[in-house]
Every structure is written in C-alpha cells, then in structure tokens.
N, C-alpha and C positions, 0 to 999 in steps of 0.2 A: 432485562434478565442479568443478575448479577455473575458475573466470570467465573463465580466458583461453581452456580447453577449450571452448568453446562450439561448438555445431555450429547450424546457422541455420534448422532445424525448433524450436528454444525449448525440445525437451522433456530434463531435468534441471537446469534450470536452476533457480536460487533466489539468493533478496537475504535479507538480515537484514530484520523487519518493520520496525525505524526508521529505515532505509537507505530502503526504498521508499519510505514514506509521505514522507519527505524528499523525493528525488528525482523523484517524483511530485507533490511540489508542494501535498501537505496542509497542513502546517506547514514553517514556515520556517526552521528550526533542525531538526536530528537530534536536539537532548536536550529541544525541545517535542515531537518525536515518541513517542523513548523516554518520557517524563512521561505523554503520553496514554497509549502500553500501560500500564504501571506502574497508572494511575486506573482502570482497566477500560473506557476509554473507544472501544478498539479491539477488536475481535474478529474471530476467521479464522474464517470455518465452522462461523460459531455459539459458537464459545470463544472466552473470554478467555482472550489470551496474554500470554506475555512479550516487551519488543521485540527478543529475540535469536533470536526464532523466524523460520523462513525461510521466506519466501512463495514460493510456485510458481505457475506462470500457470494459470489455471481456481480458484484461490481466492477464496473470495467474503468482501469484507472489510467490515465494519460500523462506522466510523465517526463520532464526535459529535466537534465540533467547536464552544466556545461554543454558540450556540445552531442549530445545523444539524446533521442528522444525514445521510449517505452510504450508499448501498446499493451496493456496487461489485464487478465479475468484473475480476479482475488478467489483463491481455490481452497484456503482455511484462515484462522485469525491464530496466530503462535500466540502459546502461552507466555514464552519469553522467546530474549532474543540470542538464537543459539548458532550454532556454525555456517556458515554459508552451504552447508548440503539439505542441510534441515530449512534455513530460508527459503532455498531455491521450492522446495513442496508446497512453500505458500500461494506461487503464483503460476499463470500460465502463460507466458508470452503468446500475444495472439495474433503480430503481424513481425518479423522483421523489426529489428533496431533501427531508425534512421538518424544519420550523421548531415547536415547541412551539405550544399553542393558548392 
C-alpha cells in the first residue's frame, strides 16, 4: 500500500526500519539508524533485520543504543519526522530502559 493510500484505522501501513527509528527519534541521522540494523543492534520480533525491512504497528522492536537498551510496541508509522512530542506517540515502551551493570 502506497503512503499516500493510507486509510486512518493504521492497518497496512509500514515504514522502512531506518525511516522509523529516524523519525522516531532514536538516532539522529537515517544512516546511524541503518549502521545500527547492519551492527545487529536492532531487532523486530525477536530478529535481526536489515534496515530495509518494514515495520508495521504492533511490532515489537529491540534496540541498543551506546549503552541503553529499549524494549518497544510500534504504535503508528509518522508521516514525517517531527518534534520529540509527536515522536514520542509513535511508540510504547514496554519494559523499563536497561543501562549495563
């Protein structure tokens, strides 16, 4: 389904994974995003992907980032990438941040 198809129920909808994590406001660049899939640093549902895989809402995504780790449900796909208030509605943290011991 093309991006502009979008119907306002969310369901078929999908973003490239370093589109999202961009947009989303993980990383601050699209090719430190890409760089993390590529490191194995991201995972959709338990895999390691590549960053051209496409995320859909109810994917549950795993991210390390230096030393923090994210436990996240993808809860819409941003059309673009806009303030960190707006980011933040993209996802749902689903466990606690964890920092190494």
């Amino acid at each position: 389904m093309k991006r502009s198809e979008q119907d306002d129920s969310g369901a078929g909808q999908t973003l490239r994974l370093d589109k999202w994590l961009w947009h989303a406001r993980f990383f601050k660049s699209r090719s430190q995003a890409t760089d993390a899939a590529a490191g194995g640093h991201v995972h959709v549902n338990g895999e390691r992907v590549k960053a051209s895989r496409e995320v859909r809402i109810g994917d549950r995504l795993e991210i390390t980032r230096e030393e923090q780790r994210f436990e996240i449900m993808v809860r819409s796909i941003p059309l673009r990438r806009g303030p960190a208030s707006e980011a933040r509605l993209c996802y749902e943290e689903t466990v606690e941040q964890h920092q190494p011991a």
